[in-house]
N, C-alpha and C positions, 0 to 999 in steps of 0.2 A: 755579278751575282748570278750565280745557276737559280734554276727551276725543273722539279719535276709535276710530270701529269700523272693523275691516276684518278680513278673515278669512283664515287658513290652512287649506290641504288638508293633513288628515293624509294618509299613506303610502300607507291603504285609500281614498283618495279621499275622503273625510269628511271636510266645510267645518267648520271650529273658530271660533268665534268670537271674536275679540279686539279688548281695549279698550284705546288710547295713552292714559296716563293724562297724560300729560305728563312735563317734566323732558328732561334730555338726559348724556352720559354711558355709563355702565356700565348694561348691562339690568339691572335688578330686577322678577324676573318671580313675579307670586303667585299663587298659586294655593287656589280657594277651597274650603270642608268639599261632603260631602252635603248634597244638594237646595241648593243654593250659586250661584252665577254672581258673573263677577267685580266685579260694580259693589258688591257686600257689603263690596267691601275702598276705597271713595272715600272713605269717612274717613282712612286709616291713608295709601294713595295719596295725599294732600293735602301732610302733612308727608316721604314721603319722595320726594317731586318734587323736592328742593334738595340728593337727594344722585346722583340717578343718573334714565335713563329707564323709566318706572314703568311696567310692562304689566301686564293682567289675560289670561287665557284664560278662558271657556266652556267647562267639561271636557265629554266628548261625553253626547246626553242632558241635558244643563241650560243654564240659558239659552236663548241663540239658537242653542248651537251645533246640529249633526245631530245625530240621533239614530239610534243604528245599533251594535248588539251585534258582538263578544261584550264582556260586561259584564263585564271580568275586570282586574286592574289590571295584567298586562303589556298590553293593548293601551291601557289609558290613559295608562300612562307613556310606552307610544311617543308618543300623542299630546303629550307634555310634549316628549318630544324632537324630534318635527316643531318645536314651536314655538321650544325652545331652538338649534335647528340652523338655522332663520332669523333668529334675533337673535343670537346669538355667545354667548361665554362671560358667565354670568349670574348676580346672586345670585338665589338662590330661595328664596321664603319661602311657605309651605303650610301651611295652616288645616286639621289633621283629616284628613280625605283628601286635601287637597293639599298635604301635610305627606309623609304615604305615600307619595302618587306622588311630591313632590320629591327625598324620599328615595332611593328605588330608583332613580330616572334620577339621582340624582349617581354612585350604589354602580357604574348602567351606564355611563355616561360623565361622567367624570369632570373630561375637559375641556370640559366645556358650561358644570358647577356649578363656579363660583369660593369661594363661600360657600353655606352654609343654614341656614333657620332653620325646625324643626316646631315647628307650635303644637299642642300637647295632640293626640296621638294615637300610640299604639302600633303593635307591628308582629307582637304575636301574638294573638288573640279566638277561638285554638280554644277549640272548648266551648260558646261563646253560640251562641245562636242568634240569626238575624233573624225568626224567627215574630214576636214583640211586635213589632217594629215594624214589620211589616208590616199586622198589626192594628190599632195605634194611626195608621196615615194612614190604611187603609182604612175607619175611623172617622171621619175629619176631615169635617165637611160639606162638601164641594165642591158646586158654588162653594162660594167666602165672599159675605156680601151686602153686605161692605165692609170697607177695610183695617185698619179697625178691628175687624171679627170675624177679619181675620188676627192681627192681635197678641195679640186675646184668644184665639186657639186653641193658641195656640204660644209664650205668653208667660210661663206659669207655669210651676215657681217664678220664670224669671228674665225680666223684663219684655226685656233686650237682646236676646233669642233671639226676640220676638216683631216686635220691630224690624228685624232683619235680615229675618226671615222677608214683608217686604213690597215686598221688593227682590227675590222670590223668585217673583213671582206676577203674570200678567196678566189684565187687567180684557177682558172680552168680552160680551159683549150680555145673559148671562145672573147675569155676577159674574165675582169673581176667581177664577181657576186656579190652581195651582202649574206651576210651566214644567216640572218634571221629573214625570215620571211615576213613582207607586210602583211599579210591578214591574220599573221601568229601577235605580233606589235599592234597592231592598229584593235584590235579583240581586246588585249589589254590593259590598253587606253581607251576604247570607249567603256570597261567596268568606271574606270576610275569617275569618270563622269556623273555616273550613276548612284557612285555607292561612296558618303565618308567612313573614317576612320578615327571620327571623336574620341569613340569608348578605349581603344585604342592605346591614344595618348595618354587617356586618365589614368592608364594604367601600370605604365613606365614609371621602374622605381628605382633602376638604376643611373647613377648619372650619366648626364647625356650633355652632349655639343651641336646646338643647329646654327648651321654654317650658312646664310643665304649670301645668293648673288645679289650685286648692286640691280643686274638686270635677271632677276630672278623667276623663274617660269612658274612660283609658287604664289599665288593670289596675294594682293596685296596685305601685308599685318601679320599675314595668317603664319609666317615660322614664330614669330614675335609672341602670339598668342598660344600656339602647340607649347613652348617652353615654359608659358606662363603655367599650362593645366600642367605641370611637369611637377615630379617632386622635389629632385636636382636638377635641374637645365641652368643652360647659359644658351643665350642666343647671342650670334656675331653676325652683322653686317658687312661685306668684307667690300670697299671701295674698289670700282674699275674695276670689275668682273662682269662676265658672262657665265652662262649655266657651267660649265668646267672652272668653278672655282679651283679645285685641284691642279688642273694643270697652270695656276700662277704662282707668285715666290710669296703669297699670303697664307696661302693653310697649309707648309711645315711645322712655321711658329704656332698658330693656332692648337693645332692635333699634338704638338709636341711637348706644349705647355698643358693641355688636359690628359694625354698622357704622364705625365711627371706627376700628378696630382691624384690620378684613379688608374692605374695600376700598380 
């Protein structure tokens, strides 16, 4: 499967970066978790190139895209909607934070999102804090002294979370980087702390698919309840996962059987 890059300006003049994964059709636009970029999702973009055209975005801050505050999720979901408002009406499927953001831009416009699907991620984490992990990257060696010390930094307990994390990172004269920078992420994640996203959900009218992990970083009940406040929802459980439900042989069938049904 080919891919090209080319980029959008969100609204504040901030170049976004995006990936044509191929496929042609209805947009299917995805969107990827913290410290993320959209080539994380070329495996899953593979198989659904045969049902619609497959895009990734660069949320701002990762990847290629800019980098440029404020780090707060209405200006990321504008940026979802710059990118939705050049591709047309869209399914959208979001991994974690791009689950949130897809979220909120269907609740804000609702004729952008045709469908959705969140992967393992909630819409309320007052209470937690981001301190630990702001500490646990601040800890990371940076560099790495090879992609292999990425996977083993990032790989336990779940070997797949160290895999993606090499998609995540570029190689410069000294060793590998993370593209995102921790106090761009960790900003991020302590909003989410602070602030739910109830009204949000109440307001999603297109059908939707929330996909949790068995060991899900989304508060206990709470995907089970977001689908309730839903107008269409289905919520799935999906057995012997970790947060990378995507990268197991359980959500093809899942996405492919609500794809067959909402678009």
């Amino acid at each position: 499967m080919g891919t090209g890059r080319r980029a959008v300006r969100a609204s504040d003049g901030l170049e976004l970066a995006v990936t044509e994964f191929g496929g042609a059709g209805t947009p299917i636009l995805l969107l990827h978790g913290l410290m993320g970029r959209a080539s994380t999702w070329w495996a899953v973009a593979e198989w659904l190139a045969c049902r619609g055209r497959v895009v990734g975005v660069d949320a701002r801050g990762h990847g290629r895209s800019g980098a440029r505050g404020p780090w707060t999720t209405d200006r990321m979901v504008a940026d979802v909607v710059d990118v939705l408002t050049e591709l047309g009406p869209a399914v959208v499927i979001g991994h974690s934070m791009g689950g949130l953001h897809g979220l909120v831009a269907a609740a804000r416009r609702p004729e952008l999102v045709c469908a959705l699907v969140v992967e393992d991620m909630g819409v309320d984490f007052r209470g937690r804090s981001a301190a630990d992990a702001r500490a646990w990257f601040t800890a990371l060696p940076q560099p790495f002294p090879s992609l292999a010390a990425v996977r083993r930094a990032f790989g336990y307990p779940r070997p797949e979370f160290g895999e993606y994390m090499t998609e995540c990172v570029e190689e410069r004269a000294d060793g590998y980087h993370l593209l995102a920078r921790v106090d761009h992420t960790t900003a991020i994640a302590a909003e989410w702390a602070e602030r739910d996203h109830w009204a949000a959900v109440a307001s999603v009218r297109c059908p939707a698919l929330l996909v949790e992990a068995e060991e899900s970083v989304a508060p206990s009940g709470q995907m089970a309840l977001m689908a309730a406040r839903m107008d269409e929802a289905t919520h799935v459980r999906v057995p012997g996962t970790g947060h990378l439900v995507h990268a197991g042989p359980g959500f093809q069938p899942l996405i492919e059987s609500f794809l067959s049904t909402h678009m």
